[in-house]
C-alpha positions in Angstrom: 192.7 204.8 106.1 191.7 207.9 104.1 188.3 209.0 103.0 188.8 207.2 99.1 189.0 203.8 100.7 186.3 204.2 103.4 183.8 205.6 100.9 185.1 203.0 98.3 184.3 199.8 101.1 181.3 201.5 102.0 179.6 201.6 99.3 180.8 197.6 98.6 178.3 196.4 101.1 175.9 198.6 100.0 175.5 196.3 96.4 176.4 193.1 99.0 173.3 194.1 100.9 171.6 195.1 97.9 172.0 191.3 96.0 171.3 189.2 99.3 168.2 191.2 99.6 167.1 190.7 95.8 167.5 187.1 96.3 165.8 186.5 99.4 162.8 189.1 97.2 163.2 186.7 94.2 163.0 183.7 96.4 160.1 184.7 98.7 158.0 186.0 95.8 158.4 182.8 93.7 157.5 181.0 96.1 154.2 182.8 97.5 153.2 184.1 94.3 153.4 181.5 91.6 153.6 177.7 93.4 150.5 176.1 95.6 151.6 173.9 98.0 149.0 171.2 98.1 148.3 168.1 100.3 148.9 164.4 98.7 145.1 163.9 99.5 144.0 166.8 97.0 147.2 165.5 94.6 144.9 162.4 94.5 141.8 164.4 94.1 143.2 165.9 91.3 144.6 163.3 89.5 141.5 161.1 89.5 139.9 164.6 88.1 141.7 164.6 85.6 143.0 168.0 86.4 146.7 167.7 86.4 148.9 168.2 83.1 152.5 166.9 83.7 154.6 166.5 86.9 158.1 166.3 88.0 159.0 163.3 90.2 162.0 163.3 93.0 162.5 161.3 95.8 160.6 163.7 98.3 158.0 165.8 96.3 156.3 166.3 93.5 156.1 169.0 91.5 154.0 169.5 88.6 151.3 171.6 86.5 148.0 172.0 86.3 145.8 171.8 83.2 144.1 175.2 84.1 145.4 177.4 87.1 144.4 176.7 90.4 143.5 180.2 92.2 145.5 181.9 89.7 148.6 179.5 90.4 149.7 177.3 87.4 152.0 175.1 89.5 151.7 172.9 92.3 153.8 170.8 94.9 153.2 168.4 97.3 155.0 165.7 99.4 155.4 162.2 97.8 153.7 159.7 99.6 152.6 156.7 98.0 155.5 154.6 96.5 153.6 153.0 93.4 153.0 156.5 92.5 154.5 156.0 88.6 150.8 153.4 87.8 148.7 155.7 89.4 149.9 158.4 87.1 150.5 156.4 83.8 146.3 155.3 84.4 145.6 159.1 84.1 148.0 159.7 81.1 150.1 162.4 83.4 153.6 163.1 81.4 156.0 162.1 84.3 159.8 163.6 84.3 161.7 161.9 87.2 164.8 163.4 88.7 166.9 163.1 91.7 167.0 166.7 93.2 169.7 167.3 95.5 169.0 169.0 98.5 172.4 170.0 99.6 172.5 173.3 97.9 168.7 174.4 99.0 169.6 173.2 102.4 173.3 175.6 102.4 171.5 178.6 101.2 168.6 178.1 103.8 171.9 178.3 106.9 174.0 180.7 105.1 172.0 183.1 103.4 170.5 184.4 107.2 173.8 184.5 108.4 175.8 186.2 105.9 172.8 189.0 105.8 173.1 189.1 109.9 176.8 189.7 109.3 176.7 192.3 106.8 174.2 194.2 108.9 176.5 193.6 112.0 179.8 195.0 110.3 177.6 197.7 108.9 176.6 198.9 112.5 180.3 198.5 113.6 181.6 200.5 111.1 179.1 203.2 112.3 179.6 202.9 115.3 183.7 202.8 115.4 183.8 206.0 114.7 186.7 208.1 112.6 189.3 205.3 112.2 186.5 202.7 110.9 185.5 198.8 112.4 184.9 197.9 115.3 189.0 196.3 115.3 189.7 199.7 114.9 187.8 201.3 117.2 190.4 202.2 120.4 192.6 203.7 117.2 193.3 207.6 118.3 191.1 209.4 116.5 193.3 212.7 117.1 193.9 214.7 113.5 197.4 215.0 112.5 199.6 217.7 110.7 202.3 217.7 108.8 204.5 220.8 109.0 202.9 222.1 105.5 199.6 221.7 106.5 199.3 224.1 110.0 199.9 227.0 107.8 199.9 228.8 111.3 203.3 231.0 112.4 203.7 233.1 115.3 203.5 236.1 112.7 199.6 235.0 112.5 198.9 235.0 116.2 198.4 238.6 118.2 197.9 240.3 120.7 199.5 237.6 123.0 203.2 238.3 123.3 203.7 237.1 126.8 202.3 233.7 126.1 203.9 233.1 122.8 207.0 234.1 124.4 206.4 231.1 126.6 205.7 228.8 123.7 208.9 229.9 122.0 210.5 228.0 124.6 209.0 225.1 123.6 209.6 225.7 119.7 213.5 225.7 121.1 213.4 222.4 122.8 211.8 220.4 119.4 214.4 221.9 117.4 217.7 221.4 119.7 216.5 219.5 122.8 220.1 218.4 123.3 220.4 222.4 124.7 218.3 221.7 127.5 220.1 219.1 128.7 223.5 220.4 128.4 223.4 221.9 132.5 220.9 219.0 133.5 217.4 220.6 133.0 214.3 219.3 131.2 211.3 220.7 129.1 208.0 220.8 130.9 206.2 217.4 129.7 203.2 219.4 129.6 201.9 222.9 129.1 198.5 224.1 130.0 196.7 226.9 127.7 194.5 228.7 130.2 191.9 231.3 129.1 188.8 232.6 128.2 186.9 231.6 125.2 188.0 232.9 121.6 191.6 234.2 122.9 193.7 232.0 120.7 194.9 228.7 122.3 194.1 226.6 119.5 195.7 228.6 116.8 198.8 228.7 120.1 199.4 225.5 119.8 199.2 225.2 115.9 201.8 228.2 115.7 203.8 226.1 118.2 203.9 223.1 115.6 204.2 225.2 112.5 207.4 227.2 114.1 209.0 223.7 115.2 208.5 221.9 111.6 206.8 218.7 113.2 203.7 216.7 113.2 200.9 218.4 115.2 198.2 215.9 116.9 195.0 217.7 117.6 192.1 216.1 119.6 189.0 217.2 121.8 189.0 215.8 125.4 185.4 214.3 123.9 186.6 212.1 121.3 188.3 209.7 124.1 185.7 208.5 125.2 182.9 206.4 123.3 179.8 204.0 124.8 182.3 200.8 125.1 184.4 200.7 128.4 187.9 200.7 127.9 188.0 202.2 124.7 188.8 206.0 126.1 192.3 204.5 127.7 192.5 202.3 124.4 192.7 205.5 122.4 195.3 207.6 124.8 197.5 204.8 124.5 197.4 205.1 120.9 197.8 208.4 120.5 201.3 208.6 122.3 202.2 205.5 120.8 201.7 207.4 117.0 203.2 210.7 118.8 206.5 209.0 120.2 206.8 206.9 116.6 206.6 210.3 114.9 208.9 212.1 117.4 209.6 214.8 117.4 205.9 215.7 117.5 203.1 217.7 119.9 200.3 216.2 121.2 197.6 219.1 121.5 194.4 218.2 123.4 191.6 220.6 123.1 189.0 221.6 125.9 190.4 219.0 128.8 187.9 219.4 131.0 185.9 217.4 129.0 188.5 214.7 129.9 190.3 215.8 133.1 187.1 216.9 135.4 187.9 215.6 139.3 187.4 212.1 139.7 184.7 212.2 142.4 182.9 215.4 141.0 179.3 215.0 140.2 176.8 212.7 140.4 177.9 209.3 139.7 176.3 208.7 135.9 176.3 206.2 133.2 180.0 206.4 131.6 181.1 208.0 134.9 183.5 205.0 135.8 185.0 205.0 131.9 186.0 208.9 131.9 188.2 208.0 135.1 189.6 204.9 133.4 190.3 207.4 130.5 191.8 210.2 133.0 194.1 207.2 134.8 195.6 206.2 131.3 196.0 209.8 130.7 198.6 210.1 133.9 199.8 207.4 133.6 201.1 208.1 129.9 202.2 211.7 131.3 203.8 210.0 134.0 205.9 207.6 131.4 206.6 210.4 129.4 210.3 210.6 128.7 211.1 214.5 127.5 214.1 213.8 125.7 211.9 211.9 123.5 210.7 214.5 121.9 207.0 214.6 122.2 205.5 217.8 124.3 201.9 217.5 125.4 200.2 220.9 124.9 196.2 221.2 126.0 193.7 223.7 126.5 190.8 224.6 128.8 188.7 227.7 130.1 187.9 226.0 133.4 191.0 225.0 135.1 189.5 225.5 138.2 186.9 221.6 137.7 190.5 219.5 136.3 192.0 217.0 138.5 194.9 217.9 141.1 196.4 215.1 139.8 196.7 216.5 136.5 198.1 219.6 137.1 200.6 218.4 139.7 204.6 219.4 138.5 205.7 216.5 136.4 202.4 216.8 134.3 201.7 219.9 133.1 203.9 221.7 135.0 203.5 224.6 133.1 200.5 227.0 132.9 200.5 229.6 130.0 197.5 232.5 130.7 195.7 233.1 127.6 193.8 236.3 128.4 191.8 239.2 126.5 194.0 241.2 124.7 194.4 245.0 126.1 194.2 247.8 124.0 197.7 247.4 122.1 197.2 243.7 121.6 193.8 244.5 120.2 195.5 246.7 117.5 197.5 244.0 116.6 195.0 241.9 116.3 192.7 243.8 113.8 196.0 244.6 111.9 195.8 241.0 111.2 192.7 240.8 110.0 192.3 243.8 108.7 194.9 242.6 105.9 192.4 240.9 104.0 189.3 244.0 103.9 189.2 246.9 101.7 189.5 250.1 104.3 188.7 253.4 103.6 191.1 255.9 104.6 189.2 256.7 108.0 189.8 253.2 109.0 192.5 252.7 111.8 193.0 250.0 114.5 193.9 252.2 116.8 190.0 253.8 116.4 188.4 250.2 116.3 190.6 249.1 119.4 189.7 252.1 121.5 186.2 250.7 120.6 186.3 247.2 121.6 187.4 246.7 125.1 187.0 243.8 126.8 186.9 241.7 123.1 188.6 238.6 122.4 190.6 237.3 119.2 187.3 235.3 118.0 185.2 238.5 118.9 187.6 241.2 116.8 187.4 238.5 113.9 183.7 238.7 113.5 183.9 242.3 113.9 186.2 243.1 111.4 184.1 240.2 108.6 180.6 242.2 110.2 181.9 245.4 109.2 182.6 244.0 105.7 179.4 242.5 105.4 177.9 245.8 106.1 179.8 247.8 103.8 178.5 244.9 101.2 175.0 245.0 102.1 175.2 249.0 101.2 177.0 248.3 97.8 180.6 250.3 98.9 183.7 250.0 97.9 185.5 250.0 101.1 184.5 249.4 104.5 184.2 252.8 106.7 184.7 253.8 110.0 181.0 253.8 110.3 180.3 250.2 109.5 182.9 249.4 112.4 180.9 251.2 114.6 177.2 249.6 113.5 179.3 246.3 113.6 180.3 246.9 116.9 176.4 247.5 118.0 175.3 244.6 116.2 177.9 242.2 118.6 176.7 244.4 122.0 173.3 245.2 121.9 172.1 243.3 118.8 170.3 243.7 115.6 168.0 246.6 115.0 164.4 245.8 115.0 162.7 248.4 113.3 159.3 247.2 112.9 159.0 246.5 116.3 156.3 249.4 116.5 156.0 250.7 120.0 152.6 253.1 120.4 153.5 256.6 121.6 153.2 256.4 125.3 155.5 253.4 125.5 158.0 254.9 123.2 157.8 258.2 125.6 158.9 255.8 128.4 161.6 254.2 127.0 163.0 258.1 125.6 163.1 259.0 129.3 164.2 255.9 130.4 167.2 255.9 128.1 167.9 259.7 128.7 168.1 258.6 132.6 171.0 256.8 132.0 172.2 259.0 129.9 172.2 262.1 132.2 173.4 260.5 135.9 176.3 258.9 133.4 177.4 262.6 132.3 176.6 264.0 135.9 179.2 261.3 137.8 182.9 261.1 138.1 184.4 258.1 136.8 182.0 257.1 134.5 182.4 255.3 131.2 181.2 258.4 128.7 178.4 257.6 126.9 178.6 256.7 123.3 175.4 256.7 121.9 171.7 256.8 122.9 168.8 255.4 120.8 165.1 254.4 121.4 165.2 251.9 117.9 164.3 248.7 119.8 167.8 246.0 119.1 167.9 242.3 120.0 165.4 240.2 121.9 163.4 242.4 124.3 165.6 245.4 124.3 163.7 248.6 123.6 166.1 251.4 124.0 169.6 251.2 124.5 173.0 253.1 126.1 176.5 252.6 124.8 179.1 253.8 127.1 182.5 252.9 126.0 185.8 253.5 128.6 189.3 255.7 127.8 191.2 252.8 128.7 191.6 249.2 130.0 190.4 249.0 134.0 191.2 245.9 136.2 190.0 247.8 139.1 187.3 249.5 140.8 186.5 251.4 144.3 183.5 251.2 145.8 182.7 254.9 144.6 182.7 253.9 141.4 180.3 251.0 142.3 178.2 253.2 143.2 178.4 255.3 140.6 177.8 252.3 138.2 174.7 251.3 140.3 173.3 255.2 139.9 173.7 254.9 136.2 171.6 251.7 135.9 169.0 252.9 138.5 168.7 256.6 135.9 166.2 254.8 133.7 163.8 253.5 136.6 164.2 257.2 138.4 163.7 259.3 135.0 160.5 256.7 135.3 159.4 258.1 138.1 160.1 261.4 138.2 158.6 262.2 135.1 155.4 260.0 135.4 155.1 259.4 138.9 154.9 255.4 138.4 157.4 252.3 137.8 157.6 249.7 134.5 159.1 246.5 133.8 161.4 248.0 131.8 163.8 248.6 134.8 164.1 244.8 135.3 167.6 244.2 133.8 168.9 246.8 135.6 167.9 246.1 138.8 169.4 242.4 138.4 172.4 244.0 137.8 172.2 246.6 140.5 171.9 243.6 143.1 174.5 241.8 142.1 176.8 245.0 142.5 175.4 245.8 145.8 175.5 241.8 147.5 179.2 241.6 145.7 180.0 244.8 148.0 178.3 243.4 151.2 179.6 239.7 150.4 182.7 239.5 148.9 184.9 242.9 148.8 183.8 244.2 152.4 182.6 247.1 151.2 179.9 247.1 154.5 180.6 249.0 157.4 177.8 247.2 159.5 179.4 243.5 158.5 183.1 244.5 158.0 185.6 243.1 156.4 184.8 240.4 155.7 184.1 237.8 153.1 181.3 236.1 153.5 180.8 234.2 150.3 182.6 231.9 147.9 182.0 232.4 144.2 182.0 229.5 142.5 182.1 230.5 138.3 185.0 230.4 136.6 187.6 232.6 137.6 187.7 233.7 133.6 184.2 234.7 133.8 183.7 237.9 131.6 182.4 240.2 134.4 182.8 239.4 138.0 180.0 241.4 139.7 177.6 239.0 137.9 175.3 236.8 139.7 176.1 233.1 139.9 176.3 230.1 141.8 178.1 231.0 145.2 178.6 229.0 148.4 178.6 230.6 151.6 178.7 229.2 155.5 176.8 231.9 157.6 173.1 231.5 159.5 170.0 233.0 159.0 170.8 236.1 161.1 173.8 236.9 159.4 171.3 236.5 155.8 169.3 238.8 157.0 171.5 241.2 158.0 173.3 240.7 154.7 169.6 241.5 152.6 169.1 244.1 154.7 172.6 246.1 153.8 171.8 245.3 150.3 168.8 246.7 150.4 170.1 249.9 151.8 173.0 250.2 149.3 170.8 250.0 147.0 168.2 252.4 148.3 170.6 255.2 148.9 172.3 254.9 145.2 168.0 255.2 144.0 167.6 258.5 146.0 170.9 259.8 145.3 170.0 259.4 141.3 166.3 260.8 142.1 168.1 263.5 143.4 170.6 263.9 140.6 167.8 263.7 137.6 165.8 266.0 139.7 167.6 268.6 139.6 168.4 268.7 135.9 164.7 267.9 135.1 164.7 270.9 132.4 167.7 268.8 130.7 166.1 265.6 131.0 162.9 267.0 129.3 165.1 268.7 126.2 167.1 265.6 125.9 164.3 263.1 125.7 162.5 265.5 123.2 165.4 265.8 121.3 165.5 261.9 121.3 161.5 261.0 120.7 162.5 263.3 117.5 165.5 261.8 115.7 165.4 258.6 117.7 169.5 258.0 118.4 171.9 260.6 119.9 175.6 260.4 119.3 178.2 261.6 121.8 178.5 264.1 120.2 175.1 265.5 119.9 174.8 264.4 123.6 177.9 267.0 124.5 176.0 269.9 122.6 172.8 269.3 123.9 174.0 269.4 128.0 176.5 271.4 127.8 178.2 272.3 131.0 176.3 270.3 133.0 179.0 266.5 132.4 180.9 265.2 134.9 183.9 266.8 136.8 187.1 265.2 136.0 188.4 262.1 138.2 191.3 264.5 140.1 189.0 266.8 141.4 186.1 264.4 142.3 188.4 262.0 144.0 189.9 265.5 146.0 186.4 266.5 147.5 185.0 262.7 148.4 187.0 261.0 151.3 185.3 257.5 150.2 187.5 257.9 147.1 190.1 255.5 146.4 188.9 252.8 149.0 189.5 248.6 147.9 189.3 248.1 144.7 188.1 245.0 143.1 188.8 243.6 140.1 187.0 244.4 137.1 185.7 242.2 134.2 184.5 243.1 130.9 185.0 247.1 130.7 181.9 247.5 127.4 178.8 248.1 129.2 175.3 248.9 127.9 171.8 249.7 129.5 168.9 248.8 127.8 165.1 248.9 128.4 163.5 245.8 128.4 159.3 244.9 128.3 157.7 242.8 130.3 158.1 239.2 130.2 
């Protein structure tokens, strides 16, 4: 049913509603407002008064009018009692009219009138209530959105950045257009393939591409829209929906965010609805295990925690494939921005290999907003084109937030947070390995960040060794030791960092065996998402060791992250001059670019990775993975 007829019906009972309640208005009033309902005693009273003016006779009551209104009410009725009545009022020269009334028609509205406006309100609150497909007769209908070939307007030629998983997909986009291929040597095609990745990286616009490549009808629902507050009607609605798909075959059925749908039966506490998302899950393998391929019909779904679904949804004969949806590296970044770059007005400066090289660690979504923040910029200012530099104020806007420039800071605080800043600044320049620096500024940006530090990598990592942990933890300890070299005390400002600083260090005790007193050993579990953006985060983790093995565990932390403090005291100390010029330098023009960073130290950066790997022995030793390669430092006040 399309929107025209819904809205058309809707607004049907609406004047329904509308009459029955003017009637019941028109009754009630009339009948409270204008008519006194009297007792034959004061019907007597009256007509031996000679009050009464004419009356209407029927075989039950008496109606009639008065000769001047009785407390404001000009008619009257009462019950007939006496049977000689007509004497009584011929004595007192009362005009009678006698009529039969017939009851039946008082006595049908009376029944029907409640009901029908009980019923009206009833199918009004069902029809709510039903949801997309409308009524309540309707309400286990599939409320999945559906596609025609015309109306994806999504290709492969609009999806980048992704060529190993489209190349997957392609497969796919084979079997709906000649599926009697596959089964020329006895193979199938996967009855279902699972889109796994992070946030923003494309799986929706995936599966669209897959649909818009085959030519067929594209079925797109959320795993939330199965299930509703009556029980059954979640299994109700996956029937349905590969009842349309197989009527419409060849077709794909694309279900967005499954966990929603396919969480572990088990998992949790047992809550209201609880036993009605299993009931939905069970219909849900059941269809999958039904599902004939040579029907035509591929189920295609999408999730960024794969690790909560059910083991008996991603079993082989399911979903038996799984397609990795990840962040684009630096190449498929460029191809990305060339897409949306198409629709912006560049200036000549403007390449995607520069914004690329800018962006690590952003997904499709995140390179989207970039590219339309960059244009909103370049609007704000009144330019023609959008430059190089509104990519790179876009680009600070998404990291470390909006500037907040009337965020006055008095002098001594804003002193703080120029040496603070500088800190990182300097151990970053001073260590091998590190990120450069891209830009330091003491113009307070998002909520609670006073100062900030843009480093931004050469190139995509996956990787790091534990010197380079420690380098990372020296950088973030540089505000909190320029703190206290310079004014001999601590501040809160220091408080993100040091989060950050302990999650680095327990990772290196905990998980990558990066302890010589524990070994190697892992001694906890982490229990995020394996997609999570940056691994060395802190989050839920399970772990199975006693209250010694705790202890010895805070205690190495504690020491790792001890020794990387006085190793940056150390550092900062003995370029203290630098620090001094730098942070002057910054209190006066408030943001240093790399540039101006490189001509105000000089000599004194880092040595290159070759040689400082050559003269440390701990060089080189187990990597980890590594998330999210952007990183920035900022100074925060006290909460």
């Amino acid at each position: 049913m399309d929107m025209g007829n819904r809205k058309t019906q809707f607004n049907i009972w609406y004047w329904i509603v509308a009459f029955v309640g003017l009637m019941i208005f028109q009754y009630v009033y009339t009948a409270t407002q204008h008519v006194a309902q009297i007792p034959y005693s004061q019907f007597e009273t009256l007509l031996r008064d000679g009050k009464i003016a004419d009356v209407q006779v029927s075989d039950r009551f008496i109606q009639g009018r008065f000769k001047q209104p009785q407390d404001g009410k000009p008619l009257f009725i009462t019950t007939r009692v006496e049977p000689n009545l007509a004497r009584q009022l011929q004595e007192h020269g009362v005009t009678v009219t006698g009529q039969i009334e017939s009851t039946f028609l008082s006595d049908l509205l009376s029944w029907v009138v409640p009901i029908l406006v009980f019923f009206g309100l009833w199918m009004l609150l069902m029809r709510r209530m039903g949801g997309g497909m409308g009524g309540l007769m309707q309400i286990g209908r599939s409320k999945a959105r559906v596609y025609v070939e015309a109306n994806t307007g999504v290709r492969f030629d609009d999806v980048a950045g992704v060529d190993e998983a489209k190349a997957e997909l392609q497969e796919i986009v084979d079997f709906l257009k000649s599926p009697q291929e596959y089964g020329r040597l006895g193979g199938r095609m996967p009855k279902g393939v699972l889109l796994v990745g992070p946030p923003g990286t494309g799986k929706t616009l995936l599966a669209k591409a897959v649909a818009g490549e085959a030519k067929v009808p594209f079925f797109s629902i959320s795993g939330s829209e199965f299930v509703e507050m009556f029980v059954g009607v979640g299994a109700a609605r996956v029937r349905d929906l590969f009842e349309q798909a197989r009527a419409r075959a060849p077709a794909i059925i694309f279900i967005d965010e499954l966990d929603a749908l396919g969480r572990a039966r088990g998992a949790g506490p047992m809550m209201g609805g609880h036993d009605e998302k299993e009931q939905t899950l069970n219909q849900l393998l059941v269809e999958l295990d039904g599902f004939d391929p040579k029907i035509g019909v591929v189920l295609l779904a999408a999730t960024n925690r794969p690790e909560i679904l059910d083991p008996a949804l991603l079993r082989a004969g399911r979903f038996d494939r799984q397609v990795l949806v990840d962040r684009p590296d630096k190449q498929g970044r460029v191809q990305i921005l060339q897409v949306h770059m198409k629709k912006a007005k560049l200036a000549a400066d403007v390449e995607a290999e520069k914004v690329a090289a800018l962006t690590p660690g952003f997904t499709g979504a995140d390179l989207a907003n970039l590219v339309n923040e960059a244009t909103l910029l370049a609007t704000r200012r009144k330019a023609d084109v959008v430059t190089m530099d509104d990519f790179n104020n876009a680009v600070e806007r998404i990291v470390a937030g909006l500037e907040k420039r009337n965020r006055l800071l008095n002098p001594r605080e804003r002193e703080v947070v120029a040496y603070h800043e500088m800190g990182h600044a300097l151990v970053a320049m001073a260590l091998p390995g590190v990120d450069p620096v891209h830009k330091v500024s003491i113009i307070p940006r998002g909520v609670g960040a006073l100062g900030y530090t843009i480093q931004r990598p050469t190139e995509d990592r996956f990787l790091m060794t534990r010197e380079e942990l420690e380098n990372k933890m020296a950088v973030l300890l540089g505000g909190r030791a320029a703190e206290q070299i310079v004014f001999g005390h601590l501040s809160t400002g220091a408080a993100d960092d040091l989060a950050k600083v302990t999650d680095i260090a327990r990772a290196m005790v905990t998980r990558y065996g990066m302890s010589e007193k524990l070994g190697h050993v892992a001694l906890e579990k982490d229990q995020r998402s394996f997609l999570s953006p940056n691994p060395l985060a802190g989050g839920p983790r399970e772990h199975d060791y006693g209250e010694a093995t705790a202890e010895a565990i805070d205690a190495e932390v504690r020491s790792i992250v001890d020794t990387a403090f006085a190793r940056t005291v150390g550092l900062l100390t003995e370029r203290r001059d630098l620090l001094e010029k730098t942070a002057r330098k910054l209190l006066e023009i408030e943001t240093l670019s790399e540039a101006e960073l490189a001509s105000l130290v000089g000599d004194a950066s880092a040595p290159d990775r070759a040689t400082a790997e050559a003269s440390d022995p701990q060089s080189g030793k187990r990597p980890v993975r590594r998330g999210k390669a952007a990183a920035t430092n900022v100074s925060r006040p006290a909460e």
